[in-house]
N, C-alpha and C positions, 0 to 999 in steps of 0.2 A: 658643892656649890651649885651642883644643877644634876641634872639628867644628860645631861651629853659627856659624851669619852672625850678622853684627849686627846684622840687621833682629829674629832668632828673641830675641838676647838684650836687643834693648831692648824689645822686646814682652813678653816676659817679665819683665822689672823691672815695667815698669809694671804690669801684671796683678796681680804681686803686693802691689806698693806699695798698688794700688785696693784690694787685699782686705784687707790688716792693716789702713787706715784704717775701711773697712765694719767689721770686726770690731770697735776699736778705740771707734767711733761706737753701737755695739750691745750693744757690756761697757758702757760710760759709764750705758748707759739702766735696767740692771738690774740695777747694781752700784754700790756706793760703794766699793771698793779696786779696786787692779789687779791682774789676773791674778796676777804675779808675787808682790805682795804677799797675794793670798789664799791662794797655795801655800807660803808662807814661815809663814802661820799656820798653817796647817794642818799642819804640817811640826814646828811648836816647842811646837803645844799640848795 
C-alpha cells in the first residue's frame, strides 16, 4: 500500500486520533454546535 511500515502507520493513527479528540474536547468548551454544524450555518444564513 505504500512505502511506510506499520509501526509509521500506527503511530500515526494514533497521533492523529489523540489530536481530533483534543480538538473535539476544546470545540465542546467554547462552543455549543459543532464545527460542521456552525459551517452549515454560516453557509445557509
Amino acid at each position: 500500500m505504500g512505502n511506510y511500515s506499520v509501526e509509521f502507520s500506527v503511530t500515526y493513527a494514533l497521533v492523529f486520533s489523540l489530536f481530533c479528540i483534543v480538538f473535539a474536547v476544546i470545540w465542546r468548551k467554547h462552543k455549543k454546535s459543532g464545527p460542521l454544524e456552525w459551517i452549515m450555518r454560516k453557509v445557509t444564513d
